[in-house]
Backbone as XML, in Angstrom:
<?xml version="1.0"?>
<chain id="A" units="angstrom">
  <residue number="1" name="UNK">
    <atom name="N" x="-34.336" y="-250.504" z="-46.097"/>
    <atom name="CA" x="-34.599" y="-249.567" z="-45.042"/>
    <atom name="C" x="-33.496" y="-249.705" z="-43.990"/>
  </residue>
  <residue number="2" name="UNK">
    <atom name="N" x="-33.167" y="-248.501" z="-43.379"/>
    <atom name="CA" x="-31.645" y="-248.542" z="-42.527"/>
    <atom name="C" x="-32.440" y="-247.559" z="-41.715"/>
  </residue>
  <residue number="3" name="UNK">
    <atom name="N" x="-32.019" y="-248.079" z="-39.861"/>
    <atom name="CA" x="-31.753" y="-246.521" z="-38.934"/>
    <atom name="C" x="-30.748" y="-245.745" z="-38.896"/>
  </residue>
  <residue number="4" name="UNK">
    <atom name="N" x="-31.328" y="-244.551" z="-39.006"/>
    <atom name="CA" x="-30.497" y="-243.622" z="-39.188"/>
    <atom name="C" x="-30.296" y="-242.432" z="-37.923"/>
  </residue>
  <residue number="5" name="UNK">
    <atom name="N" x="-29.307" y="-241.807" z="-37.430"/>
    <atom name="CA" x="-29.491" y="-241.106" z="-36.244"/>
    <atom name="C" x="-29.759" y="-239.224" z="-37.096"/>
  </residue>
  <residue number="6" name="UNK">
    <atom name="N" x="-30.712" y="-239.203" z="-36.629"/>
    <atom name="CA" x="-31.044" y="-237.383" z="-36.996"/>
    <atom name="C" x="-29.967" y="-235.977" z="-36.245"/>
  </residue>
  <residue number="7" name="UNK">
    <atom name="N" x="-29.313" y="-235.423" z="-36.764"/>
    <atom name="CA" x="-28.854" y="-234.572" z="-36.200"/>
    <atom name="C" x="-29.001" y="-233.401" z="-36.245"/>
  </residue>
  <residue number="8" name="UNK">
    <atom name="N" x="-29.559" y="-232.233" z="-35.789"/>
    <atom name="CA" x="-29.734" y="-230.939" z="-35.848"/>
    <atom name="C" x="-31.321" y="-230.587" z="-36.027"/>
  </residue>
  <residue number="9" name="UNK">
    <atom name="N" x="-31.748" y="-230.011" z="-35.474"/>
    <atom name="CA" x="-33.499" y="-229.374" z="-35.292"/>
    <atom name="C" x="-34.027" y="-229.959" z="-34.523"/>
  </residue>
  <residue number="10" name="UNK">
    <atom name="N" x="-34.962" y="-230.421" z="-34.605"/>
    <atom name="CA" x="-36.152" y="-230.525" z="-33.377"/>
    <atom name="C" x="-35.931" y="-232.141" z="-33.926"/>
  </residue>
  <residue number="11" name="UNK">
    <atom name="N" x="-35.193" y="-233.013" z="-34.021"/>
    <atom name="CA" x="-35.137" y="-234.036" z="-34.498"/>
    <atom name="C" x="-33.863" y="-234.737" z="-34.017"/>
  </residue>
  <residue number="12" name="UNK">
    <atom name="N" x="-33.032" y="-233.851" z="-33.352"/>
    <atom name="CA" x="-31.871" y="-234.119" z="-32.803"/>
    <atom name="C" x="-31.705" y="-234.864" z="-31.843"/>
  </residue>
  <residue number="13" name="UNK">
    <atom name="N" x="-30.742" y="-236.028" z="-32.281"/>
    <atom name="CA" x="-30.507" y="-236.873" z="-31.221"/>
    <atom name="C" x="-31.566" y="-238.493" z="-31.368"/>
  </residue>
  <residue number="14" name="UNK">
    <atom name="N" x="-32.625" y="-238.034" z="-31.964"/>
    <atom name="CA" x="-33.276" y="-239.139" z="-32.569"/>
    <atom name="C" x="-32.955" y="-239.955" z="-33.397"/>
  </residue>
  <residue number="15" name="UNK">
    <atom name="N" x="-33.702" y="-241.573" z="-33.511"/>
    <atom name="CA" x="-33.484" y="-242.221" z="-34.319"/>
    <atom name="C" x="-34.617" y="-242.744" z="-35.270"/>
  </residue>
  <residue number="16" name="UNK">
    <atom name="N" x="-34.166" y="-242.842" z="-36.926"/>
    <atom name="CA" x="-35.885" y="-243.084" z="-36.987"/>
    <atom name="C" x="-35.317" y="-244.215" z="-38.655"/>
  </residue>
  <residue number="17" name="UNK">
    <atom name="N" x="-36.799" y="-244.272" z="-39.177"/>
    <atom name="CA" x="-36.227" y="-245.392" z="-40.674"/>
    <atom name="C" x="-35.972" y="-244.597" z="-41.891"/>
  </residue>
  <residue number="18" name="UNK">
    <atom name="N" x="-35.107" y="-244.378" z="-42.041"/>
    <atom name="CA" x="-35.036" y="-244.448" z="-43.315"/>
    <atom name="C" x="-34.639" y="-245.097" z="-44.984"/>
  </residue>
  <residue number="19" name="UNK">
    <atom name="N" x="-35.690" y="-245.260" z="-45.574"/>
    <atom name="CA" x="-35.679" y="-246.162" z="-46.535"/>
    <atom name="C" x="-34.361" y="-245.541" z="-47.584"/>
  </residue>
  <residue number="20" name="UNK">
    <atom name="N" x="-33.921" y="-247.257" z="-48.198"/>
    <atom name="CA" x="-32.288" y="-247.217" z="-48.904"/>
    <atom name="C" x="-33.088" y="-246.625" z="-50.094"/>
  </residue>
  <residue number="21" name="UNK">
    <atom name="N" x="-31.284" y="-245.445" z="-50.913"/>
    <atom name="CA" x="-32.143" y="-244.696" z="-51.625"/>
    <atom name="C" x="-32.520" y="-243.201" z="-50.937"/>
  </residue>
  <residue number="22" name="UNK">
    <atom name="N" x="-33.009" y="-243.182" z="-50.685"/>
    <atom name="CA" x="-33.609" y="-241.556" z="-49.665"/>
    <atom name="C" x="-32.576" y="-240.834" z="-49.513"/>
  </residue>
  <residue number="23" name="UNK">
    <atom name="N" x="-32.282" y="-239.903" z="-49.695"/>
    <atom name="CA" x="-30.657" y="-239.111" z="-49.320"/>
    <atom name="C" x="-31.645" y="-237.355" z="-48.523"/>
  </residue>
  <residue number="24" name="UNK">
    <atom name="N" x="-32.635" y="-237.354" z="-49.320"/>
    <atom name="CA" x="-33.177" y="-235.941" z="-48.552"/>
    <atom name="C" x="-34.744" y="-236.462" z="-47.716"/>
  </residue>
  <residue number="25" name="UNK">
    <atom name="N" x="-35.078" y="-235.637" z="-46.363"/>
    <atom name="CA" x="-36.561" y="-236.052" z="-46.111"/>
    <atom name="C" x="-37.046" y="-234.624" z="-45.470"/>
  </residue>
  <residue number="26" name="UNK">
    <atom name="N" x="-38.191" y="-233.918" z="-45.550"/>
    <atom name="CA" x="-38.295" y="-232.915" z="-45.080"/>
    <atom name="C" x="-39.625" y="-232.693" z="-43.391"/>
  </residue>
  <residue number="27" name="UNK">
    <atom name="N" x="-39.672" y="-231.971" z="-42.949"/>
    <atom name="CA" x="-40.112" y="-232.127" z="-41.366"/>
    <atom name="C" x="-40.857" y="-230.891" z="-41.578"/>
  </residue>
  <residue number="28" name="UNK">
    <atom name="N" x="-42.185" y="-230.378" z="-41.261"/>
    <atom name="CA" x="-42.637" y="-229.132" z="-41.024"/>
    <atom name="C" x="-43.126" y="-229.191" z="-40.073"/>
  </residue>
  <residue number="29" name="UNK">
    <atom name="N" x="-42.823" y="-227.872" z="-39.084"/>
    <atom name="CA" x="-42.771" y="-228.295" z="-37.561"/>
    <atom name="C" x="-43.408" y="-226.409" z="-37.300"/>
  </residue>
  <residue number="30" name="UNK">
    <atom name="N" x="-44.035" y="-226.512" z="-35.980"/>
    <atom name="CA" x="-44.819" y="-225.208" z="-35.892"/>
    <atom name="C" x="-43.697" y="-224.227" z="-35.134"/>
  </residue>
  <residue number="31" name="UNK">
    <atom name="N" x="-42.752" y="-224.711" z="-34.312"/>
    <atom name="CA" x="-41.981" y="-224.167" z="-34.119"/>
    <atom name="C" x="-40.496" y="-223.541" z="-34.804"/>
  </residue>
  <residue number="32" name="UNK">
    <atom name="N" x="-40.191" y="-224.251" z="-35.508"/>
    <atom name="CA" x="-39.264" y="-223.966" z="-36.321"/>
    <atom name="C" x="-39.426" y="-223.967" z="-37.983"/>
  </residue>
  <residue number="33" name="UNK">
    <atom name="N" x="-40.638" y="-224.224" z="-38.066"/>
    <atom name="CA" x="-41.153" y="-224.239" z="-39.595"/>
    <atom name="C" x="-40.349" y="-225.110" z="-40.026"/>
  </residue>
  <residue number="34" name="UNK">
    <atom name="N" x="-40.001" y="-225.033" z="-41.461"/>
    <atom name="CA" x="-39.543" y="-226.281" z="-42.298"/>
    <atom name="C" x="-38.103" y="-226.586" z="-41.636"/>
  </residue>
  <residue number="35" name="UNK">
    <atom name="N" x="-38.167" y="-227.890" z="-41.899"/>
    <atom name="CA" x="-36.646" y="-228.667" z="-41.742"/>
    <atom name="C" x="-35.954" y="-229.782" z="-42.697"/>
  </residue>
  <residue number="36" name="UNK">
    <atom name="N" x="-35.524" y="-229.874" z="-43.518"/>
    <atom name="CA" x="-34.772" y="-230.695" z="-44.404"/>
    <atom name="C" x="-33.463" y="-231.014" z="-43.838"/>
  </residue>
  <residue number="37" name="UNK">
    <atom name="N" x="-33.574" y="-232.258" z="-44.309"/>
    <atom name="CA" x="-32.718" y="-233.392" z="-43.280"/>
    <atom name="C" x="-31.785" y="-234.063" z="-44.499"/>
  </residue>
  <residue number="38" name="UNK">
    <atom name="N" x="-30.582" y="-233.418" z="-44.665"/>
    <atom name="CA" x="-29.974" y="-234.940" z="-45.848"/>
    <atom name="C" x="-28.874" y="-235.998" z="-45.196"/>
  </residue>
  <residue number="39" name="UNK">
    <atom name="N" x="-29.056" y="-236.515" z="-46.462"/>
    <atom name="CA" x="-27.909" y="-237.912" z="-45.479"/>
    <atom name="C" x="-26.682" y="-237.318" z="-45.786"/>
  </residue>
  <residue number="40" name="UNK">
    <atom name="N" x="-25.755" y="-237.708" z="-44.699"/>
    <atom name="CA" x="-24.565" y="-237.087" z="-44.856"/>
    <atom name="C" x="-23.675" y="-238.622" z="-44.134"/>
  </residue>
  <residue number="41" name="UNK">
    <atom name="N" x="-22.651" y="-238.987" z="-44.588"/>
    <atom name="CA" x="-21.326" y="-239.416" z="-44.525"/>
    <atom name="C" x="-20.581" y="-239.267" z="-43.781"/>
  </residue>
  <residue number="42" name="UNK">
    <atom name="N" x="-20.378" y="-239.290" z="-42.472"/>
    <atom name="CA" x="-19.388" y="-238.481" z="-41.111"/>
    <atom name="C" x="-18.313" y="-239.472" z="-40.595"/>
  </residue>
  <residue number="43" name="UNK">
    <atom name="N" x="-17.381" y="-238.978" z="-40.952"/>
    <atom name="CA" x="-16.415" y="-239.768" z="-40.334"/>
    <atom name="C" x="-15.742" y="-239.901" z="-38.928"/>
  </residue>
  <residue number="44" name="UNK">
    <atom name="N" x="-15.961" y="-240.278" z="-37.992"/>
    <atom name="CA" x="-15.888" y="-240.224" z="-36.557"/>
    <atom name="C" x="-14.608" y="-240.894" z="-36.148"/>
  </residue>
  <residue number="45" name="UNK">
    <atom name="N" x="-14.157" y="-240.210" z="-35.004"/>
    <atom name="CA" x="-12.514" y="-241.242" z="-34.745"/>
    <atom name="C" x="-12.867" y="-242.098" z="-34.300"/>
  </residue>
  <residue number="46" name="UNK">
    <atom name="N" x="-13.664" y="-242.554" z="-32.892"/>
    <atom name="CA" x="-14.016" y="-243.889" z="-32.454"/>
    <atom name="C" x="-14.482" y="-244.935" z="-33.198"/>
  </residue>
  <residue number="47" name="UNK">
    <atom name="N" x="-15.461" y="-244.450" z="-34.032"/>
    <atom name="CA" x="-16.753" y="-244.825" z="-34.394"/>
    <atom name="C" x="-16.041" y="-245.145" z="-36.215"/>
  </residue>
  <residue number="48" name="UNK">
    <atom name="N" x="-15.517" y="-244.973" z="-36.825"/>
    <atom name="CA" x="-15.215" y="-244.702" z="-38.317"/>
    <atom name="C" x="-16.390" y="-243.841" z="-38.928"/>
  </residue>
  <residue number="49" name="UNK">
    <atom name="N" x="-16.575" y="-244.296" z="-40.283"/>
    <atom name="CA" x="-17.558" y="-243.763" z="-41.248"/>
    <atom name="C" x="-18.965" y="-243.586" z="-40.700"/>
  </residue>
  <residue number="50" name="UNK">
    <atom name="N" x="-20.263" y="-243.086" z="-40.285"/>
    <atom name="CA" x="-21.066" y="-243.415" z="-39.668"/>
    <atom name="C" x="-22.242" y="-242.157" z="-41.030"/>
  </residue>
  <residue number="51" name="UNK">
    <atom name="N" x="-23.442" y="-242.910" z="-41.067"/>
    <atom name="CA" x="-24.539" y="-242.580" z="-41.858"/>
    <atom name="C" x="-25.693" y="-241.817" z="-41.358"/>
  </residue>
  <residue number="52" name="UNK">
    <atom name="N" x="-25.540" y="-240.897" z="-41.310"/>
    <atom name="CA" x="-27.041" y="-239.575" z="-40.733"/>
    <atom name="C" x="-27.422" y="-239.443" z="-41.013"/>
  </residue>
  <residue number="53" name="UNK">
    <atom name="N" x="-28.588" y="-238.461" z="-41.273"/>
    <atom name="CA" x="-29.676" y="-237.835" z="-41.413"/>
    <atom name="C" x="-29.182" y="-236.172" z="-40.821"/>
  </residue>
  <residue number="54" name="UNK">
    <atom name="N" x="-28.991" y="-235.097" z="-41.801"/>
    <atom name="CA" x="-28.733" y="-234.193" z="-40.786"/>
    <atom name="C" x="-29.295" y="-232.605" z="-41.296"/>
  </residue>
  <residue number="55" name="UNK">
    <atom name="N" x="-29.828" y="-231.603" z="-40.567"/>
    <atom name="CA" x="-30.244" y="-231.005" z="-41.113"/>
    <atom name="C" x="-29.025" y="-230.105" z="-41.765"/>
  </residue>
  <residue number="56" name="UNK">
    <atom name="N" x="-29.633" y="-229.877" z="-43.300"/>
    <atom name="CA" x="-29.416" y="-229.277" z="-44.234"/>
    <atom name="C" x="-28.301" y="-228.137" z="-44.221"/>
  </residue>
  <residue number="57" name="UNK">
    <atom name="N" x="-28.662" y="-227.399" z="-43.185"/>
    <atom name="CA" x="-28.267" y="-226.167" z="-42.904"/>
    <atom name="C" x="-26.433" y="-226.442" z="-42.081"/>
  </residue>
  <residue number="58" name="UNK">
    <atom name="N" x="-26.430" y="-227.105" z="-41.886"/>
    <atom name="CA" x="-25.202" y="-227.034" z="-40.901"/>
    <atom name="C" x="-24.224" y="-227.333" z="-41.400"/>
  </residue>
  <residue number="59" name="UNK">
    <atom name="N" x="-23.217" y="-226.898" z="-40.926"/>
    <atom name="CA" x="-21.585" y="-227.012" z="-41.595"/>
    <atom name="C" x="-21.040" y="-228.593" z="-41.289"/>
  </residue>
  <residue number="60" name="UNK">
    <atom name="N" x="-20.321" y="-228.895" z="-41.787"/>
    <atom name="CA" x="-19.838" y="-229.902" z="-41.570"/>
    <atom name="C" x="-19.266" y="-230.004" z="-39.885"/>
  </residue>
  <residue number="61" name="UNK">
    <atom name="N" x="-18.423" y="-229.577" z="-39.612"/>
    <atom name="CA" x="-17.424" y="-229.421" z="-38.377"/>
    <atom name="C" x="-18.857" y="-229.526" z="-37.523"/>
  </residue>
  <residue number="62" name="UNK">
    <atom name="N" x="-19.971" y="-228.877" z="-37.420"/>
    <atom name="CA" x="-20.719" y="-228.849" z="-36.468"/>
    <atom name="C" x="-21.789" y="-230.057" z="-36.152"/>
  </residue>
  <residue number="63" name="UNK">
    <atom name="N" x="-21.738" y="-230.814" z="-37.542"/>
    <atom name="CA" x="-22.542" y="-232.129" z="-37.943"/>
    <atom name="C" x="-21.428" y="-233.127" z="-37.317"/>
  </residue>
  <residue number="64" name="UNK">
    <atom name="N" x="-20.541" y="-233.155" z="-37.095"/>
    <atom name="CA" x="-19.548" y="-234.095" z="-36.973"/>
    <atom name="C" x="-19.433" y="-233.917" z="-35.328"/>
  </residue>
  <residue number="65" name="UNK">
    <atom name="N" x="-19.527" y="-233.241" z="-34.803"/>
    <atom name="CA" x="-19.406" y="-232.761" z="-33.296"/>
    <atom name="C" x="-20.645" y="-233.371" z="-32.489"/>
  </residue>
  <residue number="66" name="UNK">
    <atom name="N" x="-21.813" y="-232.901" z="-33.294"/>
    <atom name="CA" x="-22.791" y="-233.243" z="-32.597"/>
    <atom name="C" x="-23.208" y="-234.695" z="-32.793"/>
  </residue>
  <residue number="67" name="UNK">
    <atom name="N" x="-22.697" y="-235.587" z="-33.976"/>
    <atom name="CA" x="-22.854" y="-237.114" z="-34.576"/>
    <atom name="C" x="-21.924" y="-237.942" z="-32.893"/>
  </residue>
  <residue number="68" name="UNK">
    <atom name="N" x="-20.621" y="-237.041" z="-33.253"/>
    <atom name="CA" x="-20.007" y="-237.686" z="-31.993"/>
    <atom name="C" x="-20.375" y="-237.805" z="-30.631"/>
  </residue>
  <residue number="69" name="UNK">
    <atom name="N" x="-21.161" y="-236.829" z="-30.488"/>
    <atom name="CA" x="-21.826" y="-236.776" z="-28.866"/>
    <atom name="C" x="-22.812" y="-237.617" z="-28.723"/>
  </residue>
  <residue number="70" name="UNK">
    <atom name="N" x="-23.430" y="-238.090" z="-29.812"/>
    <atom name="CA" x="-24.761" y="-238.980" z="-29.902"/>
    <atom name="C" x="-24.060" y="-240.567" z="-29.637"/>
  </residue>
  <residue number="71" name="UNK">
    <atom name="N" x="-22.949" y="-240.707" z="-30.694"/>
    <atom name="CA" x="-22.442" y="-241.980" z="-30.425"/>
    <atom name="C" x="-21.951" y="-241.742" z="-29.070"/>
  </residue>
  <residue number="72" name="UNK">
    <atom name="N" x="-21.293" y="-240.945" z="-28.481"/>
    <atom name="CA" x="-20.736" y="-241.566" z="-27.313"/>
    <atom name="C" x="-21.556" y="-241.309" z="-25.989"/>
  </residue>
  <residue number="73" name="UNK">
    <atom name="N" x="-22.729" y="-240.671" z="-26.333"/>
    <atom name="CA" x="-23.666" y="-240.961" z="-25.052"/>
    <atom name="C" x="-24.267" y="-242.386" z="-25.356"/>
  </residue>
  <residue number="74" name="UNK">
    <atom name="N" x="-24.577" y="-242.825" z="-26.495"/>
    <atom name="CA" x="-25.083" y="-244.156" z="-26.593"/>
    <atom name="C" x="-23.810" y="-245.005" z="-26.175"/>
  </residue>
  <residue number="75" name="UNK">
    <atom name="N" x="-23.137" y="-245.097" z="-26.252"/>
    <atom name="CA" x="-21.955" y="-246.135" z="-25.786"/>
    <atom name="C" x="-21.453" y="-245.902" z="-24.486"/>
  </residue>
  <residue number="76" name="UNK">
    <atom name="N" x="-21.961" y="-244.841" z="-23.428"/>
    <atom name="CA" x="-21.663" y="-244.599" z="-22.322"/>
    <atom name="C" x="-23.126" y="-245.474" z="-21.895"/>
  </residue>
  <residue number="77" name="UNK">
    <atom name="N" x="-24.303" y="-245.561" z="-22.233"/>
    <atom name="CA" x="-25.381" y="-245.929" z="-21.258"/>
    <atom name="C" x="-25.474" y="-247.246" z="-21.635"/>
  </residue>
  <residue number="78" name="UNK">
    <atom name="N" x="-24.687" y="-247.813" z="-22.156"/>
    <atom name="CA" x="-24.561" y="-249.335" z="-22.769"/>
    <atom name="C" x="-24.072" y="-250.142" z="-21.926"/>
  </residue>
</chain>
């Protein structure tokens, strides 16, 4: 089991467990109805290689933007 940071939906910006193994997990939510979350691989300049959770739907460039803002608000309130 590894934390993983969630990026994109109503899940964004969170951190939660996900068990090794798991690459997809899905969320049904009343506001946005379904959400599927896969693990994705992001390579960050500060940060190197870093391991998500991200929803499904999003392009890369935009998964990588928003991964980076997460790390560097966590390393600003540190």
């Amino acid at each position: 089991m590894s934390i993983v940071l969630y990026v994109g939906g109503s899940k964004d910006g969170t951190r939660g467990f996900m068990p090794n193994g798991f690459t997809k997990s899905m969320l049904e939510t009343v506001e946005h109805g379904r959400e599927i979350y896969v693990e994705r691989l992001v390579r960050l300049a500060h940060f190197g290689t870093v391991r998500i959770m991200a929803l499904e739907s999003l392009c890369e460039e935009l998964v990588a933007k928003l991964a980076g803002r997460h790390y560097e608000a966590a390393v600003n309130a540190a």
